[in-house]
KOLTORVEX-861322 format. One record per residue (C-alpha): x, y, z; residue in three letters; residue number from 0; chain. Coordinates in steps of 0.02 Angstrom, whole numbers. Example, Ala and Ser with C-alpha at 12.3 -4.5 7.8 and 13.67 -1.06 7.14 Angstrom:
2
+--------+--------+--------+------+------+------+
:      X :      Y :      Z : pake : bado : finu :
+--------+--------+--------+------+------+------+
:    615 :   -225 :    390 :  ALA :    0 :    A :
:    684 :    -53 :    357 :  SER :    1 :    A :
+--------+--------+--------+------+------+------+
//
This chain:
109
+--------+--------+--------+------+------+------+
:      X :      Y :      Z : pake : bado : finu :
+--------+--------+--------+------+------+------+
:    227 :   1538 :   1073 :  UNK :    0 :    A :
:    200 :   1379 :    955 :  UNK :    1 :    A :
:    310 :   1377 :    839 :  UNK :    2 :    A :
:    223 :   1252 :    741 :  UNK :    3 :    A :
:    115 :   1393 :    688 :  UNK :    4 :    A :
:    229 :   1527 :    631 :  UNK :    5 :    A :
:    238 :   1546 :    441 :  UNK :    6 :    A :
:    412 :   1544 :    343 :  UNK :    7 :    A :
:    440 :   1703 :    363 :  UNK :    8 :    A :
:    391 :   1703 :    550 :  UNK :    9 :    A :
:    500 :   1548 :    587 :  UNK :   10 :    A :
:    673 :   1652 :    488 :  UNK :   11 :    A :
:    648 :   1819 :    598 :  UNK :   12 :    A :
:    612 :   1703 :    771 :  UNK :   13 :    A :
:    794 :   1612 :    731 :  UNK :   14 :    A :
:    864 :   1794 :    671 :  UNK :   15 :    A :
:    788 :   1872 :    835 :  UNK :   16 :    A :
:    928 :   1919 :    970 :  UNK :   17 :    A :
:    814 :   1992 :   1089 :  UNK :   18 :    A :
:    715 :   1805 :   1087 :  UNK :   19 :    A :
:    748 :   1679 :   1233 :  UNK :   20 :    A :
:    890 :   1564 :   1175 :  UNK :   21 :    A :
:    737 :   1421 :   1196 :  UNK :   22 :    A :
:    625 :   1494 :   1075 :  UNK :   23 :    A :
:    752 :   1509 :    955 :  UNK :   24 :    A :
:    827 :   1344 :    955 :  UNK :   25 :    A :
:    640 :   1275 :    957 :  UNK :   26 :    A :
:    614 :   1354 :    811 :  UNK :   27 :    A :
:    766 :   1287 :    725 :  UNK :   28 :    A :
:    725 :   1113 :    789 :  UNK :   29 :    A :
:    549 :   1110 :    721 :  UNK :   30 :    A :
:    611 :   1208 :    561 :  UNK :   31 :    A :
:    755 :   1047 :    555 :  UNK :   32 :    A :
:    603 :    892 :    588 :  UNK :   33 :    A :
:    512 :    977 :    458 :  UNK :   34 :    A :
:    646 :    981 :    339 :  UNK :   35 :    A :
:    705 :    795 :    366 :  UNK :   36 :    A :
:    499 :    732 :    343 :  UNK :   37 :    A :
:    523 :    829 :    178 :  UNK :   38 :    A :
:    675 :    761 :    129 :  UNK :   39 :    A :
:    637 :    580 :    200 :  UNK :   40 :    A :
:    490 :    588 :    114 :  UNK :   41 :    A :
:    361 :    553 :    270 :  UNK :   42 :    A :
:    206 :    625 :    333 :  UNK :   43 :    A :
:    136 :    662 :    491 :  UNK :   44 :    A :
:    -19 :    602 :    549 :  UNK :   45 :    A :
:   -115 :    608 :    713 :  UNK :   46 :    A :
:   -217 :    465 :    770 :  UNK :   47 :    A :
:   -302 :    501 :    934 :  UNK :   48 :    A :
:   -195 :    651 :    971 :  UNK :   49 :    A :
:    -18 :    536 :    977 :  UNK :   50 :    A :
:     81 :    587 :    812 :  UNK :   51 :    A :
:    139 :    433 :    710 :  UNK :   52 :    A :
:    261 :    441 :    560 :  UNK :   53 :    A :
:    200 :    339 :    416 :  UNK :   54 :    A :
:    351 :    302 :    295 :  UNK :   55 :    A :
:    278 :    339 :    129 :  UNK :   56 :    A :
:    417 :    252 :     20 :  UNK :   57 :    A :
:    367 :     76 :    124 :  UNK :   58 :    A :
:    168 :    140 :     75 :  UNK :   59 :    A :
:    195 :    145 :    -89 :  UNK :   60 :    A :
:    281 :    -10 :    -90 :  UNK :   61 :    A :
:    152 :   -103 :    -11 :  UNK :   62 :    A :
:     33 :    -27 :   -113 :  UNK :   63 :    A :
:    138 :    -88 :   -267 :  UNK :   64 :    A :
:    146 :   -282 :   -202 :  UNK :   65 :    A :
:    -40 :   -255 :   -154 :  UNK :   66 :    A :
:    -66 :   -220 :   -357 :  UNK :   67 :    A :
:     66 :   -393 :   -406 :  UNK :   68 :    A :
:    -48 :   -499 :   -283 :  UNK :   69 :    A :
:   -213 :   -438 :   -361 :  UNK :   70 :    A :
:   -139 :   -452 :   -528 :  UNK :   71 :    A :
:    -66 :   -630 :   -481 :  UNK :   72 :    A :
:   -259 :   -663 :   -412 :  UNK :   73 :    A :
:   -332 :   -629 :   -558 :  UNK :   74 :    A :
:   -221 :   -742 :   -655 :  UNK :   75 :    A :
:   -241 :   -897 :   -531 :  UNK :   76 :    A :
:   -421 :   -879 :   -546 :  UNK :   77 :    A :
:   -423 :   -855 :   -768 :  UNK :   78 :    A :
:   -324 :  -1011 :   -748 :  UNK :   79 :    A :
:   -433 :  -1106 :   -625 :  UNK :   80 :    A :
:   -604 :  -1054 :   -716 :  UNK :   81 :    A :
:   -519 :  -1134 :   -875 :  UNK :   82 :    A :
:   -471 :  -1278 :   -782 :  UNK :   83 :    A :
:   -644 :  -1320 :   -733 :  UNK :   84 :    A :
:   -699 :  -1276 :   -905 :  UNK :   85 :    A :
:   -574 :  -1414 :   -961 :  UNK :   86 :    A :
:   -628 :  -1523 :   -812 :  UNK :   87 :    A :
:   -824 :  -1524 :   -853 :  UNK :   88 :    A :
:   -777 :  -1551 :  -1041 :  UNK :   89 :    A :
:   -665 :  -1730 :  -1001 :  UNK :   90 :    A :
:   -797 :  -1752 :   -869 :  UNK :   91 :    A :
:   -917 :  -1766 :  -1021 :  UNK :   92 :    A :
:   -819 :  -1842 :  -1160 :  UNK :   93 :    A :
:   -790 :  -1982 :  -1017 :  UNK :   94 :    A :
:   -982 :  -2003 :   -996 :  UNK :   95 :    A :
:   -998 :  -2002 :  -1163 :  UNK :   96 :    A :
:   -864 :  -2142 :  -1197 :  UNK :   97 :    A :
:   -938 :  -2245 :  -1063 :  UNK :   98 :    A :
:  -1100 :  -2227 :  -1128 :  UNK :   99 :    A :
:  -1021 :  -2301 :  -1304 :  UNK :  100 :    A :
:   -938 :  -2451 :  -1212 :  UNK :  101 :    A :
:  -1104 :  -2493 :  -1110 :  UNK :  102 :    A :
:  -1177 :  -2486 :  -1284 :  UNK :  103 :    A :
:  -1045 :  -2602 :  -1370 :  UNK :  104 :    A :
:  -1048 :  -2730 :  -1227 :  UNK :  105 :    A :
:  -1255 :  -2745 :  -1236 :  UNK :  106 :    A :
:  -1233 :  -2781 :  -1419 :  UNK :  107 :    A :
:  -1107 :  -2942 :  -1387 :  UNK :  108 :    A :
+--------+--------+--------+------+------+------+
//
């Protein structure tokens, strides 16, 4: 019998069953108890390449959360950096420019 496939129902009349090896039963109870605690705990079971791993979803969310602050932070850094080299061609030209003035002045001595 696998209990993991017995409905609700199925899984409360296996633990009410007397006539039920005392094995069954307290499999049933066991599985009925992992499932509640993955409810409660708020994790999920998946399988990857038949081995069952728990994946917290609390620390999933918060990664996903930081994962959102970095991009956020990434966008900033490179606003600020594109307006930086804005800034940087524009004093790279009003230098030219001034240079271009003193080359100008010093001919005309």
């Amino acid at each position: 019998m696998d209990c993991r496939k017995l409905t609700v129902e199925g899984c409360i009349h296996a633990a009410q069953n007397e006539r039920l090896p005392l094995r069954a039963v307290v499999q049933v109870l066991f599985l009925e108890q992992l499932q509640l605690r993955q409810v409660i705990t708020g994790t999920l079971l998946t399988e990857e390449d038949g081995d069952e791993t728990v994946v917290d979803l609390g620390r999933w969310k918060d990664t996903v959360k930081e994962n959102q602050v970095l991009r956020l932070d990434l966008d900033t850094m490179r606003t600020r950096v594109n307006q930086l080299e804005k800034e940087c061609l524009y004093l790279k030209k009003v230098i030219a420019k001034i240079d271009k003035e003193s080359l100008k002045g010093n001919d005309g001595q």
